[in-house]
C-alpha positions as a Markdown table, in Angstrom:
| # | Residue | x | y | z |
|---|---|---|---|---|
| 1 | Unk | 0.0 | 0.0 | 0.0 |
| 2 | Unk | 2.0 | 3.4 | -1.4 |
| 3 | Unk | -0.1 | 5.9 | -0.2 |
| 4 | Unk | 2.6 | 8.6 | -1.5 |
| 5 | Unk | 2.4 | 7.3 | -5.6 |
| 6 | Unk | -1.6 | 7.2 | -5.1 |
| 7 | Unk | -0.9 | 11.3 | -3.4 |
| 8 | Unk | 1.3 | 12.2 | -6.5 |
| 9 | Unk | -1.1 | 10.9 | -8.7 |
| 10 | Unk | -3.7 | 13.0 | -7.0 |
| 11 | Unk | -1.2 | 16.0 | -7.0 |
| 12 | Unk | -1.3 | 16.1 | -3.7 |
| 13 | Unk | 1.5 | 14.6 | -2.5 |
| 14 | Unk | 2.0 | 17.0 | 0.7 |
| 15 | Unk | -0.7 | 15.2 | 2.4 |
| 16 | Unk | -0.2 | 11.8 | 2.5 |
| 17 | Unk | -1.0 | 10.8 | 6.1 |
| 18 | Unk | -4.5 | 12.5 | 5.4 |
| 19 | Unk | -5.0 | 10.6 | 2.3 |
| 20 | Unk | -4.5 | 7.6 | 4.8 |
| 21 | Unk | -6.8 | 9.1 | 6.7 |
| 22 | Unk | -9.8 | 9.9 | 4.8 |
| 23 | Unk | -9.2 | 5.8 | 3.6 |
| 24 | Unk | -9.5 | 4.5 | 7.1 |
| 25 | Unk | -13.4 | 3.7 | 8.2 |
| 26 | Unk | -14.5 | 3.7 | 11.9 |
| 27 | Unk | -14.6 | 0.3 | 12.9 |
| 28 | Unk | -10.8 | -0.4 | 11.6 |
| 29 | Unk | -10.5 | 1.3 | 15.2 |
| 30 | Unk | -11.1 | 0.4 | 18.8 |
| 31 | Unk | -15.0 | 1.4 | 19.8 |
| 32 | Unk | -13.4 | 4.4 | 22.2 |
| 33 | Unk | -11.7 | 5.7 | 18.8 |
| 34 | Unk | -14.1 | 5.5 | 16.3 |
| 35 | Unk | -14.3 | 9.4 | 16.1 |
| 36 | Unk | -11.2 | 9.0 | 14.2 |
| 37 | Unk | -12.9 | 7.6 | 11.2 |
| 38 | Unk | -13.4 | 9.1 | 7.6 |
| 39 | Unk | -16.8 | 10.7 | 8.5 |
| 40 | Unk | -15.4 | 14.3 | 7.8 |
| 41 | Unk | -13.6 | 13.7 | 4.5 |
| 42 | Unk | -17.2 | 11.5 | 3.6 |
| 43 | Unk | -19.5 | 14.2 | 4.5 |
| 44 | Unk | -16.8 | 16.8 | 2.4 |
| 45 | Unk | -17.1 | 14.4 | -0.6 |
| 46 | Unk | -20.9 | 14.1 | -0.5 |
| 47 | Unk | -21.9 | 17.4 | 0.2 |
| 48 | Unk | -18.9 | 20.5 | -0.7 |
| 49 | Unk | -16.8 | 18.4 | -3.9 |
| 50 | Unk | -20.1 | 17.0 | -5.1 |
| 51 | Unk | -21.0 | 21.2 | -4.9 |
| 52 | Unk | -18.2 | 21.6 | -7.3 |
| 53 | Unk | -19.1 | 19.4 | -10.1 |
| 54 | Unk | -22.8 | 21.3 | -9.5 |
| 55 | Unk | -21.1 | 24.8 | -9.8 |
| 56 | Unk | -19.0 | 23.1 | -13.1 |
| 57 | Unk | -22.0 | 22.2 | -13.9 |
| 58 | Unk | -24.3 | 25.2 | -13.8 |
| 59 | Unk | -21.9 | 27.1 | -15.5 |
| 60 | Unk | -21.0 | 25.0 | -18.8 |
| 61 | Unk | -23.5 | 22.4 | -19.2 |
| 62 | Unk | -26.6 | 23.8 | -20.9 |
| 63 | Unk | -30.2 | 22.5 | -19.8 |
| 64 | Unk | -33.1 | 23.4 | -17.2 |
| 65 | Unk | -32.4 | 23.5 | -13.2 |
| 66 | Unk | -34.2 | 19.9 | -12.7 |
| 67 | Unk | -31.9 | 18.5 | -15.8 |
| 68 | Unk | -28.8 | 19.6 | -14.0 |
| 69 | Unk | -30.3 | 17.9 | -10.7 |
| 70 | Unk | -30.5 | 14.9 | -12.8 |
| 71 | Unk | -27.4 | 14.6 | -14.7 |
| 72 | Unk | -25.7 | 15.2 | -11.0 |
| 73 | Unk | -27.6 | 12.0 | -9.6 |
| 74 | Unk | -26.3 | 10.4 | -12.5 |
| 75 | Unk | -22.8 | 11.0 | -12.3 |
| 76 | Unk | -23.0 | 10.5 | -8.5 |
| 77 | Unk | -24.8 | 7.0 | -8.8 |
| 78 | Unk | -22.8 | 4.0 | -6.9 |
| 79 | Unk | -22.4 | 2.5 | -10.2 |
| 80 | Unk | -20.1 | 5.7 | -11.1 |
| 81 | Unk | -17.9 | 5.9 | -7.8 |
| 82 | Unk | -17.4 | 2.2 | -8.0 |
| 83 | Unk | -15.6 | 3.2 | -11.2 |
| 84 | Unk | -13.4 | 5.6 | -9.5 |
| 85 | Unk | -13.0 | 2.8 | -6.7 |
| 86 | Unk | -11.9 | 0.2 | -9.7 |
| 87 | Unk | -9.6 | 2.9 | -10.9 |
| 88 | Unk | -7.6 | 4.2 | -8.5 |
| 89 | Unk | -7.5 | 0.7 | -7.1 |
| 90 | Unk | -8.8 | 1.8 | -3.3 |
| 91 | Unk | -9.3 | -1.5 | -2.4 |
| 92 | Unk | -5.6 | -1.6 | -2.1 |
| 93 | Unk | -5.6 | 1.2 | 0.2 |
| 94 | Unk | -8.4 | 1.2 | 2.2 |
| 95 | Unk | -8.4 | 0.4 | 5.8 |
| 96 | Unk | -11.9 | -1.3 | 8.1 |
| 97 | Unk | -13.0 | -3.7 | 10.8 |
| 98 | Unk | -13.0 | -7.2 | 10.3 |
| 99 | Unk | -16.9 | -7.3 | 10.3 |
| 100 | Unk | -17.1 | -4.5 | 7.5 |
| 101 | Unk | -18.7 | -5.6 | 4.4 |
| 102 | Unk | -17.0 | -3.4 | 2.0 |
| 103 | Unk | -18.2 | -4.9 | -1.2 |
| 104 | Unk | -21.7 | -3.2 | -0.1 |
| 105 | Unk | -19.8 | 0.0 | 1.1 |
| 106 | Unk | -17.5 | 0.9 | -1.8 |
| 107 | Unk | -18.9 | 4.4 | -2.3 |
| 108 | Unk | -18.1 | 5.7 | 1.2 |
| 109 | Unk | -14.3 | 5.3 | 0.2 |
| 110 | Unk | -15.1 | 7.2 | -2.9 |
| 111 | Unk | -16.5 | 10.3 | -1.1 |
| 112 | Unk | -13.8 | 9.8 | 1.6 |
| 113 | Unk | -11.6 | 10.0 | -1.5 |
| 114 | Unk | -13.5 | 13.2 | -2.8 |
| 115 | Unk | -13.6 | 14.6 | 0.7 |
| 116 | Unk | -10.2 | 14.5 | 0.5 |
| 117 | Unk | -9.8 | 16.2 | -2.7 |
| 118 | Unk | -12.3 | 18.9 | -1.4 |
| 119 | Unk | -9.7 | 19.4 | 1.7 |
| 120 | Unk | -6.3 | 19.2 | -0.1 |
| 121 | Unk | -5.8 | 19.2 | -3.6 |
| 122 | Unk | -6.2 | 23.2 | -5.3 |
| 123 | Unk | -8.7 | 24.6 | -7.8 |
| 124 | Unk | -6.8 | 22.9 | -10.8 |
| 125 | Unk | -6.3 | 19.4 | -9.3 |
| 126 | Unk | -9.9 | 19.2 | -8.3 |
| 127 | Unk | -11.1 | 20.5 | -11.6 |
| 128 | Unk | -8.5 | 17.7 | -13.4 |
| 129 | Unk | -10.1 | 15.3 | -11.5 |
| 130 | Unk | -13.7 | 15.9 | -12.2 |
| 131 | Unk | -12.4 | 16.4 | -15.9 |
| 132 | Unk | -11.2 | 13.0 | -16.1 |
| 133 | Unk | -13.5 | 10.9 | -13.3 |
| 134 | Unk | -16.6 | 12.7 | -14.4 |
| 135 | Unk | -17.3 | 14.4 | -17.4 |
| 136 | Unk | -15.4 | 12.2 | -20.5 |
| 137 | Unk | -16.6 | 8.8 | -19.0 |
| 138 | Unk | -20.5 | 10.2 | -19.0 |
| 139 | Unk | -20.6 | 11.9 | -22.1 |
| 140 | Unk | -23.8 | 10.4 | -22.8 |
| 141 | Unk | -25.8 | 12.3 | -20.1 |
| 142 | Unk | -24.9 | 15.9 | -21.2 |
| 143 | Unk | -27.3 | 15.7 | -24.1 |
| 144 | Unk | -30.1 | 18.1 | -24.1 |
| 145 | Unk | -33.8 | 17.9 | -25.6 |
| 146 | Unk | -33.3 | 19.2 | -28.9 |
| 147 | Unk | -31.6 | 16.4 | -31.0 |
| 148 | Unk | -29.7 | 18.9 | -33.8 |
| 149 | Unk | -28.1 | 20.5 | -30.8 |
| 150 | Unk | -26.5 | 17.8 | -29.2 |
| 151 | Unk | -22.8 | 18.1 | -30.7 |
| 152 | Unk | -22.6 | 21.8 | -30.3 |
| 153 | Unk | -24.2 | 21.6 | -26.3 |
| 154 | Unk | -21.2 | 19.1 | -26.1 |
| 155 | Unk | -18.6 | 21.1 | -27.7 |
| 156 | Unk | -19.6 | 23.9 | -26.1 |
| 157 | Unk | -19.6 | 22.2 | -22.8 |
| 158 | Unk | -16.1 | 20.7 | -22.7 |
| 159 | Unk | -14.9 | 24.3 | -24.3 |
| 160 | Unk | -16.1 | 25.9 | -21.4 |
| 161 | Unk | -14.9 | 23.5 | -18.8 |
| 162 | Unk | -11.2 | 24.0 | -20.3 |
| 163 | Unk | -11.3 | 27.2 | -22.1 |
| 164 | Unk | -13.7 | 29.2 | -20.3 |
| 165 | Unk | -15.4 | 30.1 | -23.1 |
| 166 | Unk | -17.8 | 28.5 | -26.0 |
| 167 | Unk | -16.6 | 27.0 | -28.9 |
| 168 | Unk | -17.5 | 29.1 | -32.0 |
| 169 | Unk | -19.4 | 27.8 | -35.5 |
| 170 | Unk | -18.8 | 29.5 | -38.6 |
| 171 | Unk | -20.4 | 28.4 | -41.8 |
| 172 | Unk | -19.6 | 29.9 | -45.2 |
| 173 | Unk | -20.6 | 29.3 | -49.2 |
| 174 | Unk | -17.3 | 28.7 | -51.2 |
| 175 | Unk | -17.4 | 29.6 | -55.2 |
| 176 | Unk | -18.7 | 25.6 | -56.4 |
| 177 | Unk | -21.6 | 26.1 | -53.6 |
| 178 | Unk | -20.4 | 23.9 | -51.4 |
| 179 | Unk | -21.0 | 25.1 | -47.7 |
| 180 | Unk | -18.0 | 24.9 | -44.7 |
| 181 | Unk | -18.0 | 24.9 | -41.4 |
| 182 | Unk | -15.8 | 25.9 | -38.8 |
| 183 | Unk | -15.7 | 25.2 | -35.1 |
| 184 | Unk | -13.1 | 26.9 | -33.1 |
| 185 | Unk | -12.9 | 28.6 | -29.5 |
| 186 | Unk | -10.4 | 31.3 | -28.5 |
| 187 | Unk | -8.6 | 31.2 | -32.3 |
| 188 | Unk | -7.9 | 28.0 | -32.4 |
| 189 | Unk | -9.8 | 26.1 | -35.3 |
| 190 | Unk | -11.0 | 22.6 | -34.0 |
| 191 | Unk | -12.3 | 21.2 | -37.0 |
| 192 | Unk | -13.2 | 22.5 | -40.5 |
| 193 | Unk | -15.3 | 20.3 | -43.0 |
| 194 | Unk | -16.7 | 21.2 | -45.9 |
| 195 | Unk | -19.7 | 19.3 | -48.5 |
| 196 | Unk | -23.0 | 19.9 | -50.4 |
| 197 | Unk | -24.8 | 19.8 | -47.4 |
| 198 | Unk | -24.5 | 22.4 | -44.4 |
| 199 | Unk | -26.1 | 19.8 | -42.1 |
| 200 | Unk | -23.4 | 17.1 | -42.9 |
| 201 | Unk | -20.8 | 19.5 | -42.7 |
| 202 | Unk | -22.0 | 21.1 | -39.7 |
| 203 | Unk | -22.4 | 17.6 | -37.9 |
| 204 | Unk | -18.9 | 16.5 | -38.9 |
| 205 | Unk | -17.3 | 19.5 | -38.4 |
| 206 | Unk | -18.5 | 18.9 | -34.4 |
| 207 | Unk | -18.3 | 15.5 | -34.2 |
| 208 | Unk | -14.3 | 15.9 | -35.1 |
| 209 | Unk | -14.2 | 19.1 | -32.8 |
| 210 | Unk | -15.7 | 17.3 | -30.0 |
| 211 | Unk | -13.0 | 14.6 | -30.6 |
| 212 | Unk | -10.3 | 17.2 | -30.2 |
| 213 | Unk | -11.2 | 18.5 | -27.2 |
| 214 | Unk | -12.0 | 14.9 | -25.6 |
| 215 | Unk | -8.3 | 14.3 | -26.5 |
| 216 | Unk | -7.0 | 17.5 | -25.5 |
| 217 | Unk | -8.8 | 17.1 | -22.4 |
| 218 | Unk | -7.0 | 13.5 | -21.9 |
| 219 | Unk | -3.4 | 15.2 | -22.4 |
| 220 | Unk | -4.2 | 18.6 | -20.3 |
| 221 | Unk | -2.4 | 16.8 | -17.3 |
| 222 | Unk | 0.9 | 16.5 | -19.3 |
| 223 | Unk | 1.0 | 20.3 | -20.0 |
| 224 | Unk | 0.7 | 21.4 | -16.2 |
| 225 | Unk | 3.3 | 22.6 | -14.6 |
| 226 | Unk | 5.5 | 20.2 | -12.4 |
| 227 | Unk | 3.8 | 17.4 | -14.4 |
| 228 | Unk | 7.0 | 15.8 | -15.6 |
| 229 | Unk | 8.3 | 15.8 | -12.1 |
| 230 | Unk | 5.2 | 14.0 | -10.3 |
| 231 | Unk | 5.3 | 11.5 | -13.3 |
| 232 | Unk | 8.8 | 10.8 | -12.7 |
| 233 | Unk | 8.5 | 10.6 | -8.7 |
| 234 | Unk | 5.4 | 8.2 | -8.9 |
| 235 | Unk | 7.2 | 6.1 | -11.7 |
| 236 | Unk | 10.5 | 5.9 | -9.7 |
| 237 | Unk | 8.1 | 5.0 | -6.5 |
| 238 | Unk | 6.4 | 2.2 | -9.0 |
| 239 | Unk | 9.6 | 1.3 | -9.9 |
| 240 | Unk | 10.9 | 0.7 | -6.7 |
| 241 | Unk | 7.7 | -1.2 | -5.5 |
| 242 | Unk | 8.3 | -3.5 | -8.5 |
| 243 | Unk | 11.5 | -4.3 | -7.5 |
| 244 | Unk | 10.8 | -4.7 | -4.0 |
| 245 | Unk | 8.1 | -7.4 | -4.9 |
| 246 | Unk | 10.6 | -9.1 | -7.4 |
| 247 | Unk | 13.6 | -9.4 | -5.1 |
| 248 | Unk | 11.3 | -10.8 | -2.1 |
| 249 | Unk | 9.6 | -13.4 | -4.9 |
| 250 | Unk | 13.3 | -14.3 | -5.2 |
| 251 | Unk | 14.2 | -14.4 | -2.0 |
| 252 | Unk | 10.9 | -17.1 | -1.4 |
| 253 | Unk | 12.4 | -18.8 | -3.9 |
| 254 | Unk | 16.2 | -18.8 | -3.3 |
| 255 | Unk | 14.6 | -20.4 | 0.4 |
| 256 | Unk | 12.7 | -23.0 | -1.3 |
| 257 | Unk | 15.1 | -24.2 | -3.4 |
| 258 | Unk | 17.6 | -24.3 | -0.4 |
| 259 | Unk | 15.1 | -26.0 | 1.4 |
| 260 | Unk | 14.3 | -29.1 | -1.4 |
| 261 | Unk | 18.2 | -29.2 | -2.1 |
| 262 | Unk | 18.5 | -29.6 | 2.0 |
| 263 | Unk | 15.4 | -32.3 | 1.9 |
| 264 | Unk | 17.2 | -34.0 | -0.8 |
| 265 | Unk | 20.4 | -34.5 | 1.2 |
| 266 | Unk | 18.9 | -35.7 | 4.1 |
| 267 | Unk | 17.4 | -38.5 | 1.9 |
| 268 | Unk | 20.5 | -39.1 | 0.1 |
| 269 | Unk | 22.1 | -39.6 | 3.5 |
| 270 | Unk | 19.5 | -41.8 | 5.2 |
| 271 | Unk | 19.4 | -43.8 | 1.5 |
| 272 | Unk | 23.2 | -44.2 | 2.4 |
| 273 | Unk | 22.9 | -45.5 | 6.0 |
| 274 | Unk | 20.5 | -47.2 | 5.5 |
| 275 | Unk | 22.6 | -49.6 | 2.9 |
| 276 | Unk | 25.3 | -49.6 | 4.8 |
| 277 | Unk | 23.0 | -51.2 | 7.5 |
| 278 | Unk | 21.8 | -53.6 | 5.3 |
| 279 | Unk | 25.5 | -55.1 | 4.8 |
């Protein structure tokens, strides 16, 4: 159990014995110390980081009050945080009494881990996180009513989650009367297709936008600062686990084999008394 590489991973690796912390469930402790459970970092995750994806939300996902209500249910059903359990591999981590049936209790370790987050991790961390954990793996429940809006509600969405701002779409007549579109946000053209039809060149135009900004969502890690130095860190600390595990494995196996090589002497010798008894 590395609690530091799951920290650096997290981007917060300055808190490590929290993250241990906000892990550990009540009844891994004696009854006269169960106020040192996660219950803070689980009420934090379920109530003030779930707040933030509702402010991320309100601000970039288009749609009436009681649709945001329900795409937040959505992305806060167990099914989802069992994801983020699978992972970031908690049950690795995670710490509870011998009588605790975590299989039925996986999502308090989520919001523990979101409590966390809430607590210890800044603005852009958090904001990663929901990024990656929330919005790409549920694109399907950001559509809205109206069918031929769909892509652009989506584009426009992941725009403003990253960009601050709404993606743009351009559409223009060239000289053989073909029509082109152009999606772009802040200057910077996402996708440009052109055909006969405005409609297909509108809906491919955003459908190749939309898979830009999914991928330049994915990458957006790798261009923050100190990025390079937290991958290296966690891989070194991966590293070093790895070979940890390999040289104990050896070191099992060196003692077996000097254990049968020990077993087969001792029948070698007894083989040899016992025939020079026989004579």
């Amino acid at each position: 159990m590395d609690y530091r590489a799951l920290a650096i991973r997290l981007r917060t690796e300055n808190a490590v014995n929290e993250l241990k912390a906000a892990l550990t469930h009540k009844s891994f402790y004696a009854k006269e110390e169960e106020t040192r459970g996660n219950s803070r970092y689980v009420f934090a995750g379920m109530f003030a980081f779930k707040g933030t994806v509702a402010d991320v939300l309100s601000r970039y996902v288009p749609g009436a009050g009681t649709q945001l209500q329900h795409t937040l249910g959505n992305l806060f059903k167990n099914e989802q945080l069992e994801k983020i359990f699978a992972v970031y591999r908690l049950r690795e981590f995670i710490r509870y009494g011998v009588e605790f049936e975590v299989n039925k209790h996986r999502h308090i370790f989520v919001y523990g881990l979101l409590g966390y987050l809430h607590t210890h991790a800044d603005e852009e961390a958090q904001l990663a996180f929901i990024r990656r954990n929330f919005i790409l793996p549920n694109m399907h429940l950001f559509m809205t009513s109206a069918q031929r809006n769909d892509l652009a509600a989506q584009c426009g969405m992941l725009a403003g989650i990253f960009f601050g701002e709404r993606v743009k779409i351009e559409r223009s007549r060239c000289t053989d009367n073909k029509w082109t579109t152009t999606v772009s946000v802040r200057k910077i053209v996402l996708a440009s297709e052109t055909s006969v039809s405005y409609r297909y060149s509108r809906n491919k135009a955003l459908k190749n936008a939309l898979i830009k900004l999914s991928e330049h969502f994915q990458t957006a890690d790798e261009k923050q600062a100190g990025y390079a130095e937290r991958k290296q860190r966690m891989d070194t600390i991966t590293q070093q686990k790895l070979d940890a595990t390999k040289a104990e494995k050896q070191a099992v196996y060196e003692k077996k084999q000097a254990e049968k090589a020990e077993l087969r002497k001792q029948k070698r010798e007894q083989r040899t008394q016992k025939a020079l008894l026989a004579r």
